[in-house]
N, C-alpha and C positions, 0 to 999 in steps of 0.2 A: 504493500500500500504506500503509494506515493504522502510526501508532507503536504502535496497542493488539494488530491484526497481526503486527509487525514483533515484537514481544516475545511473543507466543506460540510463534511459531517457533523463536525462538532458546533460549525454555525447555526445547519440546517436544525437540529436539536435543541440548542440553545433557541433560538427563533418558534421553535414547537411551543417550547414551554411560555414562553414570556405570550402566545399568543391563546394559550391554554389560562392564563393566569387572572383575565380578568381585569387587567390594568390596561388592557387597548381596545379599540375598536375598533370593527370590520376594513372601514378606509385605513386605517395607520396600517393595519395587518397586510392589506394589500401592497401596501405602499413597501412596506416591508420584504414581501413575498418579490415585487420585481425588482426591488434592490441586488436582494439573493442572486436572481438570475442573472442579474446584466455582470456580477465580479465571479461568480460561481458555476459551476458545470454540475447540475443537478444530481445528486448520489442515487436517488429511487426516481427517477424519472415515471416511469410507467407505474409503478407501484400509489406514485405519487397520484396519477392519473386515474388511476381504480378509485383511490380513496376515495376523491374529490366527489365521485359520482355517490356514493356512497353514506359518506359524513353528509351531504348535503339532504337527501332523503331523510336519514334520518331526523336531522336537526328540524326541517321543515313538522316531521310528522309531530317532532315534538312540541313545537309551538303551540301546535293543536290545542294542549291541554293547558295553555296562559288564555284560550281565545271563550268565546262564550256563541251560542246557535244565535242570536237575535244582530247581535254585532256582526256576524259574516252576513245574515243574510243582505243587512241593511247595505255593507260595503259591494255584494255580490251585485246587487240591484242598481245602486249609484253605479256600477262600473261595467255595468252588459253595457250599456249603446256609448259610451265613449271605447270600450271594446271594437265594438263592432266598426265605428266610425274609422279607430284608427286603423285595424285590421284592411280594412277595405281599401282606405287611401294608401298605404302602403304596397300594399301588393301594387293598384294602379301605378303608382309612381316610377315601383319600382321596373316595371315593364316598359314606361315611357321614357324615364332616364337612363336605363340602361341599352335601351335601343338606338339613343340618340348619342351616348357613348360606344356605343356599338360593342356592347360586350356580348358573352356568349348568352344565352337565350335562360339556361339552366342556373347559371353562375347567377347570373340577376335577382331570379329568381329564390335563388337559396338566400342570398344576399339580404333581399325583403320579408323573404319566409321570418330568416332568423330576426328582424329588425319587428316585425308584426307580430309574433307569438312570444314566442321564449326562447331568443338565441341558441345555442348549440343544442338543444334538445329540438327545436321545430327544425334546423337545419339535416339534426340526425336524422329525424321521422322522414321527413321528404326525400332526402337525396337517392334511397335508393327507393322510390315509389318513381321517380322521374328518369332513375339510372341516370344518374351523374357521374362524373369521371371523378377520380379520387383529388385531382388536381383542383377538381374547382369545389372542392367540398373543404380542401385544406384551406385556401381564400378565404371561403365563405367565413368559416370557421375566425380566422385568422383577424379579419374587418371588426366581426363582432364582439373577438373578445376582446381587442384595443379598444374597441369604444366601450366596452363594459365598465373596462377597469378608468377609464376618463371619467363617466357618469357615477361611477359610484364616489371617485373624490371629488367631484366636483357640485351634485346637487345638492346634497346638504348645506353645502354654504351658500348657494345660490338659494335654496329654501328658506334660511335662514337671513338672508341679505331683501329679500322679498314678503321675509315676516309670515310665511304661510303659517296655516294652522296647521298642529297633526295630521287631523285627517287629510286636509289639501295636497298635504304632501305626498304622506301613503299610498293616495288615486295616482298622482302625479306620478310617481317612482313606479309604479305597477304598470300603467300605461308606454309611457317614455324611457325605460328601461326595457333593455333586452333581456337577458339571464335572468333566473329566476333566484341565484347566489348572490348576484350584483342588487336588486331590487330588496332582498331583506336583508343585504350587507346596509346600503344605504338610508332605507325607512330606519333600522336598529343605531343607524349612527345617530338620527332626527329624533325617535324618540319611541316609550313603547304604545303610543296609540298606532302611529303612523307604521309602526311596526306588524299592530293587526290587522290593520288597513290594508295593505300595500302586498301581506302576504296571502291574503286572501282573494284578493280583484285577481293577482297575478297569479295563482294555480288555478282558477274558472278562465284566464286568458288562454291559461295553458293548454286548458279541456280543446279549444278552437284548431288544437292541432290535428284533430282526427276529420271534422270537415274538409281544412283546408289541404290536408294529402288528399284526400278523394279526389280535390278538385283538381289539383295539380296532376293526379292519377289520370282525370279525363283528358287536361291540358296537354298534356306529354305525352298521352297515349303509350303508357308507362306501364310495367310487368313486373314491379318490383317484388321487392319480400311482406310486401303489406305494413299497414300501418300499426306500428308500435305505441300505443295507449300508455298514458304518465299513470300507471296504477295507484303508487303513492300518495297520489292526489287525493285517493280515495280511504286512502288511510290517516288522510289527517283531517280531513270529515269526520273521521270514527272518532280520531281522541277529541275534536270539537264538541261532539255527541254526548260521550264519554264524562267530558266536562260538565256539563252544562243539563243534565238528566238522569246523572247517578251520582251515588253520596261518595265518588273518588275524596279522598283524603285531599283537601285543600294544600296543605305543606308537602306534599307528593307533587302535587300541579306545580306548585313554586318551583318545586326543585327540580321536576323535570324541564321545565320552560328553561329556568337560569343554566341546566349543562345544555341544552340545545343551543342557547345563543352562544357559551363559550366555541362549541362545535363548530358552527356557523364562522364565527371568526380567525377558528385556527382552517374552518374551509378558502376563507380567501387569501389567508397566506398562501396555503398550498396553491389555490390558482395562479396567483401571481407568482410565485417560483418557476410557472411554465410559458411567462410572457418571456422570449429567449430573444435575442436581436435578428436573429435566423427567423423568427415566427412574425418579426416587424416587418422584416426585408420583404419576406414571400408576400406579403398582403399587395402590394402593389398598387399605384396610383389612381387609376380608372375605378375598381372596387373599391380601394379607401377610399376615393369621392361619393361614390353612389352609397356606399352605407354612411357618410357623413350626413349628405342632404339627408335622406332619410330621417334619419337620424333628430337633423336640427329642425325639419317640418314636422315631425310627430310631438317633438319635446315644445316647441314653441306653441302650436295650436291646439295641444293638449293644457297649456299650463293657463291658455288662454279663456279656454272654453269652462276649463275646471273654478279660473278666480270668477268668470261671472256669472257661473249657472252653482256654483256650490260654496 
């Protein structure tokens, strides 16, 4: 084992902990995580990779049991038709600027998928319903998650610089946010309403990804492996349930709620530990524009529509 080795690990670990600890939050963690990467050569890359997916499921399912049935439903309702809204301009958008950049047809399209749903996960669902090349799925991929980790340090302070309420925020982050990591990294920096808020609108966003492969299914005239369904979604319904209609132990709720969110923040280290200069480079100009606009017309007409109708 090399010494340059030997001190990645002891970084990566040191970094586990202090993000395990409770004294930071989800934006520092991240901030922390691409630090890691841009001076360090990742020791568990892949394993790193597994986690991510994993830690994040759970932490979500757990939240479940801090939230209460009347509060999601109220958020679920406020956030169908600015859903739908955004969903639709997206996709449109993104087929008319990507045609006028003249990018590939597929590419664009994962492009908006992930900028409309829930980033890497509406990207995974689709790509192989449309049979994309691996190449424009790494892109896809690649656009979305630089602008993840942009928006989750950056709206909080612009939430805060704007004065939003909790909830305003919540909607706002769950809409104009891609990733579903990124969306309760960032409502959890803001606060814990906007936290219930923002994780709720954004797993019923999430639901939208089994329509919109179908349609891409029809689009693409597509043979893929079928549509892979966010199960988990359905499991944080349950501890919602769970909470909110049986006599679960209150100081059980607490403490499952409080290790999800530490969960959650040692999950966006780990994401950021995979933003590599190699995964900046690939993303390339043309896509980085097209997920940008996107991007800055979903987050501007949502923040808009959100301060005068709510």
């Amino acid at each position: 084992m090399t010494t340059q080795s030997l001190s990645s690990k002891i970084v990566f670990f040191i970094l586990v902990l202090i993000s395990l600890s409770g004294f930071i939050n989800s934006p520092i963690a991240l901030a922390l995580g691409i630090v890691y990467a841009l001076f360090f050569k990742h020791p568990y890359a892949d394993l790193s990779q597994k986690a991510v997916k994993w830690l994040l499921k759970i932490a979500v399912i757990g939240l479940g049991f801090g939230m209460y049935m009347s509060e999601a439903l109220a958020a679920g309702k406020d956030g169908f038709l600015l859903t739908l809204f955004s969903i639709i301009t997206t996709l449109g958008l993104g087929y008319l600027i990507g045609k006028a950049l003249k990018l590939d047809k597929k590419l664009s399209h994962l492009i908006a998928t992930g900028t409309a749903i829930c980033g890497g996960s509406a990207i995974a669902a689709v790509a192989p319903v449309i049979r994309s090349k691996n190449e424009n799925i790494s892109i896809a991929l690649a656009v979305v998650f630089i602008l993840n980790a942009i928006a989750l340090l950056l709206f909080p302070y612009i939430g805060h610089l704007l004065d939003l309420s909790q909830y305003n925020f919540g909607l706002w982050a769950a809409i104009a946010i891609h990733d579903t990591s990124s969306v309760v990294g960032a409502a959890q920096a803001y606060g814990n309403e906007a936290l219930s808020v923002a994780t709720t609108v954004k797993l019923a966003r999430a639901l939208w990804i089994i329509p919109v492969s179908i349609i891409s299914l029809i689009l693409f005239k597509g043979k893929g492996e079928g549509v892979k369904i966010p199960w988990f979604i359905f499991l944080f319904l349950l501890a919602i349930i769970i909470n909110t209609y049986t006599k679960f132990p209150e100081t059980l709720s607490v403490k499952i709620s409080s290790i999800s969110r530490l969960l959650l923040v040692l999950t966006l280290f780990l994401i950021g530990t995979s933003l590599s200069k190699e995964r900046i480079k690939s993303s390339g100009v043309k896509p980085m524009a097209l997920g940008i606009i996107l991007w800055l017309v979903i987050s501007i007409s949502s923040l808009i529509a959100i301060t005068i109708w709510y």
